[in-house]
C-alpha positions in Angstrom: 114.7 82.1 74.6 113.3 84.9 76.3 110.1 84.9 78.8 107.0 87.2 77.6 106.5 89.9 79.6 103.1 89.4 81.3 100.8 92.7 80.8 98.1 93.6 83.1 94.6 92.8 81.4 93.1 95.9 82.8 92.6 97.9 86.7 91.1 97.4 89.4 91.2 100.7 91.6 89.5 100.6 95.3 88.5 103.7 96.8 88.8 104.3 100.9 86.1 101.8 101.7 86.9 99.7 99.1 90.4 99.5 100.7 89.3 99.0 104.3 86.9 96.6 103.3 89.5 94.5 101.7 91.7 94.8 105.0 88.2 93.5 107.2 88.4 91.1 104.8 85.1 91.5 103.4 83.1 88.7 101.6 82.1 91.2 98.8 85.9 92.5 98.5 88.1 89.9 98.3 85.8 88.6 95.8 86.3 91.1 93.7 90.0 90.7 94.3 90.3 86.9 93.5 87.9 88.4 90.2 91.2 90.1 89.9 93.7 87.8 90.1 92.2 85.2 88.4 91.9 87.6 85.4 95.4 89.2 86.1 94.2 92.9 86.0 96.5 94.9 88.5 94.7 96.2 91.7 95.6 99.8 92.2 94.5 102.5 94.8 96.1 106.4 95.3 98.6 107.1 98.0 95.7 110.2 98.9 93.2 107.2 99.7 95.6 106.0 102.1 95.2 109.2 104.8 91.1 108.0 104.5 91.8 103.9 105.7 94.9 104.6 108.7 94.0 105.9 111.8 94.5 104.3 115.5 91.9 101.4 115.4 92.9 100.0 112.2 94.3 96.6 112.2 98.0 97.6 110.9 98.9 94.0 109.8 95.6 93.3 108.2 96.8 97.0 106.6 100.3 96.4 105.8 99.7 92.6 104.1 96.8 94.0 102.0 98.6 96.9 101.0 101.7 94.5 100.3 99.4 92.9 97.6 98.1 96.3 95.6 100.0 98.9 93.9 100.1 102.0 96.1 100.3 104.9 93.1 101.7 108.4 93.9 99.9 111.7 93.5 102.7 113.1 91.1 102.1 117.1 90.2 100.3 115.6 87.0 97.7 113.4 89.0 97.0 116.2 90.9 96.6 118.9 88.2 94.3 115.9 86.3 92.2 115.8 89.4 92.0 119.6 89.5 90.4 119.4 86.0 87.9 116.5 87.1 86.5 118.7 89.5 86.1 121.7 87.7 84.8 119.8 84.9 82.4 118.1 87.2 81.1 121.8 88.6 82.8 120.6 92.4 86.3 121.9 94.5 86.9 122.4 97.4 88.1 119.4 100.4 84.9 117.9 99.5 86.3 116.0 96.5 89.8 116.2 97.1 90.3 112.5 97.7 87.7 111.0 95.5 89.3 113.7 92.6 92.7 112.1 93.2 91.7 108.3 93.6 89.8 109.3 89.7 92.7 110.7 88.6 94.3 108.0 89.2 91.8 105.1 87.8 91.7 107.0 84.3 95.3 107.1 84.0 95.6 103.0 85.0 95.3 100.6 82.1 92.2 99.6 81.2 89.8 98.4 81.0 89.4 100.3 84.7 86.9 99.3 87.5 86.6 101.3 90.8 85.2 99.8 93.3 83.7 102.7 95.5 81.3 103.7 98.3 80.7 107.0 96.9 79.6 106.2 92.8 78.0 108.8 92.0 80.8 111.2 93.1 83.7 108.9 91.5 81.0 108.2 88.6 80.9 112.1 87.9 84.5 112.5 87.8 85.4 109.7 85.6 82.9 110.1 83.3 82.8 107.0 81.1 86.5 106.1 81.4 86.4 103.4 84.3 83.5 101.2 85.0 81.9 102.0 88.9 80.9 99.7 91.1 79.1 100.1 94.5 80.4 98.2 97.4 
C-alpha cells in the first residue's frame, strides 16, 4: 500500500523583515511560523529577498538554520517578467520595488491560500492585489 503524498495546505511567504525577524527569533515571527507548521502550509521567501537579510552583522547560523527550514524559491526569467508586470500594473519601476516586485511575484505563484508576512504592506499589498492575504509585522 502506498503512502499519500502530503500537499501543502497553503503559503506562507516572509518578506526581508519578515525573514530577519524569524532569524532574531522574534516572538511575533515564529509564531506565525509554528501557525505554519501546525497547519502544514509551506513557508516560502524569494532568493532576491535574500541580498536584503545578509550582510556582515547578521548572525550566519541563526541565518543558515532558519533558512534550512523555508523554501528558498528562485527568480526564474518568468518570476521576473511577472514582477515586471506587477509594477507596471501598480504605476511603480524602478530599484524602488525591485525586491518587494519579486518577493510578490513569487507569493502569487505559491499555492494558496498565500499570506505575506511584510514590513512594507501597502507596497506588497499593491502588487499582489487580492491574491495573497498581507500581514504587517
Amino acid at each position: 500500500m502506498n503512502r499519500p503524498v502530503a500537499t501543502p495546505a497553503g503559503t506562507l511567504v516572509l518578506d526581508s523583515e519578515g525573514l530577519a525577524k524569524a532569524v532574531l527569533r522574534d516572538r511575533e515571527v515564529t509564531g506565525w511560523l509554528a501557525l505554519a507548521l501546525a497547519d502544514d502550509l509551506r513557508v516560502i521567501t524569494s532568493a532576491a529577498t535574500l541580498v536584503e537579510v545578509i550582510h556582515p552583522r547578521i548572525n550566519r547560523p541563526a541565518l543558515e538554520w532558519t533558512l534550512s527550514r523555508i523554501a528558498i524559491v528562485p527568480v526564474t526569467d518568468e518570476v521576473a517578467r511577472h514582477a515586471a508586470g506587477l509594477l507596471a500594473d501598480a504605476g511603480l519601476h524602478g530599484h524602488k520595488y525591485a525586491i518587494d516586485a519579486m518577493l510578490s511575484a513569487t507569493a502569487l505563484a505559491a499555492p494558496g491560500p498565500v499570506t505575506v508576512l511584510t514590513s512594507d504592506p501597502d507596497d506588497i499589498a499593491g502588487l499582489c492585489g487580492r491574491g495573497a492575504t498581507i500581514i504587517k509585522i
